[in-house]
VEXBALUM-957634 format. One record per residue: x, y, z of N, C-alpha, C, O in turn. Coordinates in pm, 1 decimal. Example, Ala and Ser with C-alpha at 12.3 -4.5 7.8 and 13.67 -1.06 7.14 Angstrom:
BEGIN
[[1319.0,-569.0,780.0],[1230.0,-450.0,780.0],[1320.0,-330.0,780.0],[1423.6,-331.9,846.5]]
[[1285.0,-225.0,708.0],[1367.0,-106.0,714.0],[1290.0,3.0,787.0],[1340.9,113.8,803.9]]
end
This chain:
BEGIN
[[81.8,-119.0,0.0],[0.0,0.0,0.0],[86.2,125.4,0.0],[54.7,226.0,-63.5]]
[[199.7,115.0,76.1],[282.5,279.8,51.5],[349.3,280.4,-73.9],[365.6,387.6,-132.2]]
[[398.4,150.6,-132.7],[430.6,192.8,-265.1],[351.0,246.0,-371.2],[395.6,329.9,-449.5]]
[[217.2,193.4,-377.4],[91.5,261.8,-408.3],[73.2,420.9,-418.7],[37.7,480.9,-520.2]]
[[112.6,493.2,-260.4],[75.3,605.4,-222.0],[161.1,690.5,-279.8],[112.5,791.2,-331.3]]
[[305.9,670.2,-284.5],[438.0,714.4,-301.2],[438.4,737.7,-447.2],[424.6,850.4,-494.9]]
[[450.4,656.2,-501.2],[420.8,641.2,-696.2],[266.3,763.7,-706.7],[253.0,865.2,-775.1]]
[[192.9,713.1,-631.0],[84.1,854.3,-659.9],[168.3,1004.6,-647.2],[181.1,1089.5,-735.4]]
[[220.7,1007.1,-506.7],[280.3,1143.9,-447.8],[393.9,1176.9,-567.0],[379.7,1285.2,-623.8]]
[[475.7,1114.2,-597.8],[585.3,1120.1,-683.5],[509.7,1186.7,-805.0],[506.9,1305.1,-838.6]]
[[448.3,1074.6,-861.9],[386.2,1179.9,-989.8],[272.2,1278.6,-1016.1],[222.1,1310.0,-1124.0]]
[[251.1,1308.6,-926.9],[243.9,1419.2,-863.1],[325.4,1538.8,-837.8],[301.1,1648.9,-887.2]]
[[416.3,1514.4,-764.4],[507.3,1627.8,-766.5],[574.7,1667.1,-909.5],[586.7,1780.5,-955.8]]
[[610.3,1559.5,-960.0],[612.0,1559.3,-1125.1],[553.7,1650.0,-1216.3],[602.1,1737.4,-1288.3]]
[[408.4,1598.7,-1191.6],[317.7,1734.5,-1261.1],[334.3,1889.5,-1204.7],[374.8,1991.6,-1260.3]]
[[300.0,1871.1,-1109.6],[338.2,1974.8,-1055.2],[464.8,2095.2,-1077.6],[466.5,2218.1,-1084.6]]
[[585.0,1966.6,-1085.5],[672.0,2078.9,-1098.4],[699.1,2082.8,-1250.8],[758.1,2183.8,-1289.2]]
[[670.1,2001.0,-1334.0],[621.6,2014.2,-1513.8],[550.4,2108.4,-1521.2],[578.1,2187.8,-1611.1]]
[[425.7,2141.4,-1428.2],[322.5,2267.0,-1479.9],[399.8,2385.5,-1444.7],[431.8,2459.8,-1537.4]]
[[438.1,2418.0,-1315.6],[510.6,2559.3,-1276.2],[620.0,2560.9,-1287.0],[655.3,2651.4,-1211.4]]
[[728.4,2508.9,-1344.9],[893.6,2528.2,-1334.4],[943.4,2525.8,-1498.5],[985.7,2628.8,-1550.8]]
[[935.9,2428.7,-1554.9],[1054.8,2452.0,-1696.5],[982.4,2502.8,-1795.8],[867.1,2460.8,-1805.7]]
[[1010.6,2562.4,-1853.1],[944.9,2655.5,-1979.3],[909.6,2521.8,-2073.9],[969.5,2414.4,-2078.9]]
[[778.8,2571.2,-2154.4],[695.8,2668.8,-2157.4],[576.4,2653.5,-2014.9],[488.0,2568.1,-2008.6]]
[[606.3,2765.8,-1905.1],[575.5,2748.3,-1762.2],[370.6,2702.5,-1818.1],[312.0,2760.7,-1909.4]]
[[313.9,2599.2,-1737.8],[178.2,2664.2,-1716.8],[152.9,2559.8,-1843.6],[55.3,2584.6,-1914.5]]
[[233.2,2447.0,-1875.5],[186.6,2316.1,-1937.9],[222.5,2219.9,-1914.1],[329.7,2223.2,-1853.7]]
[[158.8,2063.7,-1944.2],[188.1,1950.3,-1858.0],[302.5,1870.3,-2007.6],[262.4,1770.1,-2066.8]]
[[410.0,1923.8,-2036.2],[458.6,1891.9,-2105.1],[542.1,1827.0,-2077.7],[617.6,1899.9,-2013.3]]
[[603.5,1684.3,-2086.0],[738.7,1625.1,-2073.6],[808.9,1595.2,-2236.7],[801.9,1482.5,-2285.7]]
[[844.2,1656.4,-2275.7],[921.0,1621.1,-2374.9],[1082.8,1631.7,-2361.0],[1165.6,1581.1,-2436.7]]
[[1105.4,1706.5,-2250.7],[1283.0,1729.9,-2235.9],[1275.5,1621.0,-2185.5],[1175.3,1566.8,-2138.8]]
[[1447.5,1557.9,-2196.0],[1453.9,1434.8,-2136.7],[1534.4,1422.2,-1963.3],[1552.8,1331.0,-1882.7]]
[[1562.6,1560.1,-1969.1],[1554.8,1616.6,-1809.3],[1465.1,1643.2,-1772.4],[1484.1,1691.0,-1660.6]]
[[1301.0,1643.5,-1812.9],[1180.2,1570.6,-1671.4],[1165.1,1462.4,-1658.4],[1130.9,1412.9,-1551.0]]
[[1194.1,1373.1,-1801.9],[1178.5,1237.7,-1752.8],[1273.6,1176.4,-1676.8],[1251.3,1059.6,-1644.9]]
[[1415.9,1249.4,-1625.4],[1512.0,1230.8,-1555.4],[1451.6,1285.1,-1397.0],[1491.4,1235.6,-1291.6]]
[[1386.0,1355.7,-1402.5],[1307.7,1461.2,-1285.7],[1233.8,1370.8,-1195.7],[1238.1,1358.8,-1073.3]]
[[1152.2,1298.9,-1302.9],[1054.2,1183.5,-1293.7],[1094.0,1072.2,-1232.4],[1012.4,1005.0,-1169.3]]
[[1223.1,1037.0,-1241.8],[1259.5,910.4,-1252.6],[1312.7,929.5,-1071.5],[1282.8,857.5,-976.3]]
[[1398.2,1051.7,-1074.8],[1469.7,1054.8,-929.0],[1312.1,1113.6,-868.6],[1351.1,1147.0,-756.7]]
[[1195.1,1140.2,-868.8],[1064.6,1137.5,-788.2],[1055.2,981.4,-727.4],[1067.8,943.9,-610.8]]
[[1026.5,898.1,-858.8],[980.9,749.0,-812.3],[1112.8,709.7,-693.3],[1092.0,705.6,-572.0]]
[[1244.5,683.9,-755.8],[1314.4,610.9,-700.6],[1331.1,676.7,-528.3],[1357.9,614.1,-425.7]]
[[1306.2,810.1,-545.2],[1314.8,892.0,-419.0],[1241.6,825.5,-281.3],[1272.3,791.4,-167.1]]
[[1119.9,830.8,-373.8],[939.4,788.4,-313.3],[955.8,664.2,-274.1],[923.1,658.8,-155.6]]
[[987.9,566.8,-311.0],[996.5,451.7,-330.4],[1155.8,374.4,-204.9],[1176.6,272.3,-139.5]]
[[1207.3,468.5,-227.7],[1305.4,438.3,-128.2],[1273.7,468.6,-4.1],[1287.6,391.1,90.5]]
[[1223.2,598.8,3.9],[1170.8,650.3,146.4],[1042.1,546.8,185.6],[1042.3,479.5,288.6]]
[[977.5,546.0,127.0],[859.9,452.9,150.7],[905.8,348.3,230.5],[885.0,325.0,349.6]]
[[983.1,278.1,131.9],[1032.2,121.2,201.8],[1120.1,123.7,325.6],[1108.3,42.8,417.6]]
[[1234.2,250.1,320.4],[1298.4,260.3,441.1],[1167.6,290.4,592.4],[1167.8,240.2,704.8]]
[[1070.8,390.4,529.2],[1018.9,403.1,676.2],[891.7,291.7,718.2],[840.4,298.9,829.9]]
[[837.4,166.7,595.5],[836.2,86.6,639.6],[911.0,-2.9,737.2],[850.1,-33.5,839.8]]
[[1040.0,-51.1,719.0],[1150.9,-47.7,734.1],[1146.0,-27.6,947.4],[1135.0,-96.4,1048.9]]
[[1161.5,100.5,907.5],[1212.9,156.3,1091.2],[1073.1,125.7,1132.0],[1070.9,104.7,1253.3]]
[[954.5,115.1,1076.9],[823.6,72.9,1197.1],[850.4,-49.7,1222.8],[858.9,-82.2,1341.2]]
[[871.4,-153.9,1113.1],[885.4,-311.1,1150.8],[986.1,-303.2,1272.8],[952.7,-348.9,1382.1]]
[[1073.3,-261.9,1258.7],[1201.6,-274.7,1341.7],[1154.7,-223.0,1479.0],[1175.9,-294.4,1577.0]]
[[1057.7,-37.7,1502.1],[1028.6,-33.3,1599.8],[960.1,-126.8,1634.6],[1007.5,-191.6,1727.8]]
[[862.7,-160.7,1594.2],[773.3,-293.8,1700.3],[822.6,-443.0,1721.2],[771.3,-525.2,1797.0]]
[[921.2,-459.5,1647.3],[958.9,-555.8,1659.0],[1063.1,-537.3,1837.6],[1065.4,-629.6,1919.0]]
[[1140.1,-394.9,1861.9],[1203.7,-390.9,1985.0],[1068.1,-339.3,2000.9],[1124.8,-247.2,1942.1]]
[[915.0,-295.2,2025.4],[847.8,-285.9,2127.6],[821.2,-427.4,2198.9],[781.6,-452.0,2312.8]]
[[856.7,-512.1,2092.1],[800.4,-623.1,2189.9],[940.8,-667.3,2205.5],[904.8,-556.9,2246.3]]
[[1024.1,-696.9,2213.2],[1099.2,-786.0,2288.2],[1152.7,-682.2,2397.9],[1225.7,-727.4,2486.1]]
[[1119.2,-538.6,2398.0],[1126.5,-503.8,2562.1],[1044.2,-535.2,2630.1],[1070.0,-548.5,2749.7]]
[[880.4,-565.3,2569.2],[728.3,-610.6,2701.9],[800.8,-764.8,2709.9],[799.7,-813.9,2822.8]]
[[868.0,-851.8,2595.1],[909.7,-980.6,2704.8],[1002.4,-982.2,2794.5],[975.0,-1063.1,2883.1]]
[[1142.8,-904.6,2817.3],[1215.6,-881.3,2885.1],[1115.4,-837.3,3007.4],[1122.1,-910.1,3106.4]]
[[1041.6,-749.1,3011.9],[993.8,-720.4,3112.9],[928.4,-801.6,3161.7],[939.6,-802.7,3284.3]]
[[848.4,-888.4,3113.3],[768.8,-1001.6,3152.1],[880.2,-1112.3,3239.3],[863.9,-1161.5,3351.0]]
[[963.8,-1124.8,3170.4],[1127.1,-1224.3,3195.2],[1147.9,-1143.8,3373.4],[1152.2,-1196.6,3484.4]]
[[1155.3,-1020.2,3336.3],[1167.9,-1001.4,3506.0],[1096.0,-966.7,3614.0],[1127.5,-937.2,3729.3]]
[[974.5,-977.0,3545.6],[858.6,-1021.5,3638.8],[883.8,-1123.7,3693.2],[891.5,-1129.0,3815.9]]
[[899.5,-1211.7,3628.2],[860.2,-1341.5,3614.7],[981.3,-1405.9,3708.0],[953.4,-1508.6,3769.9]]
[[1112.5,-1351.2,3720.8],[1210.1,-1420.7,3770.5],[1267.3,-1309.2,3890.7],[1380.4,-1301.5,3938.8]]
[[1129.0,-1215.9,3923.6],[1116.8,-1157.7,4064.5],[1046.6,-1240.0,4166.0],[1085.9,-1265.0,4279.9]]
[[913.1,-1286.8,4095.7],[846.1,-1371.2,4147.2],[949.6,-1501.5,4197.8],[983.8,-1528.0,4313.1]]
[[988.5,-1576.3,4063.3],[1058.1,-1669.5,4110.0],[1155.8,-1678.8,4270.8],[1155.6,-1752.6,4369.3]]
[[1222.4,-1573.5,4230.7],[1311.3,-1565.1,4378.2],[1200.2,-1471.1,4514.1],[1174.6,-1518.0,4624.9]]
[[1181.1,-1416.6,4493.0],[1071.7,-1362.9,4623.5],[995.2,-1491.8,4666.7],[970.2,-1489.3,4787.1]]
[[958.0,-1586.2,4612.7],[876.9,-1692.0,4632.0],[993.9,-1809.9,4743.5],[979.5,-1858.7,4855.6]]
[[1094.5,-1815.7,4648.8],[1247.6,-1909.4,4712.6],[1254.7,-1866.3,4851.6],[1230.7,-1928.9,4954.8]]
[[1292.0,-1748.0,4833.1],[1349.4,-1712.8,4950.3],[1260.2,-1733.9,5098.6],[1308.1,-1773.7,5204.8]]
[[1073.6,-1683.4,5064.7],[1024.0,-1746.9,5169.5],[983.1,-1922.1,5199.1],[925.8,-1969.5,5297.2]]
[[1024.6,-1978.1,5102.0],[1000.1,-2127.3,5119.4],[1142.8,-2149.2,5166.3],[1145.3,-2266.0,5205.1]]
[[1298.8,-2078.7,5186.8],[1404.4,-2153.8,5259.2],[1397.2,-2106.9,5395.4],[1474.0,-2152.0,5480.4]]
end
């Protein structure tokens, strides 16, 4: 789905900067082969960022949870010894 969104946003900005920036200003023209170069570093841009900040969420939740099991781990091996100590 973000590669989806990104490829939208990208060409997008594309048009965008095709309509207001290279002469003749105020048309959706690509015929230089420096927008379709324009174009190209949009996608690969979009597309990289996309996947990288997929990327850092997997990774954050992946350490959200193995800090709730660590924590669970020393729950769990508070109990253990608080329990020892009144059964010696």
């Amino acid at each position: 789905m973000g590669h989806v969104v990104a490829i939208f946003m990208s060409m997008s900005a594309m048009l965008l900067f095709n309509y207001f920036f290279p002469p003749p200003v105020g048309t959706f023209t690509i015929a230089d082969p420096q927008n379709w170069a324009a174009l190209a570093a949009f996608l690969i841009t979009s597309i990289m960022g996309s996947q990288l900040s997929a990327r850092i969420r997997k990774e954050a939740d992946a350490a959200h949870n193995r800090r709730r099991e660590v924590e669970r781990l020393y729950s769990f091996s508070e109990k253990l010894l608080g329990r020892e100590t009144l059964s010696s």
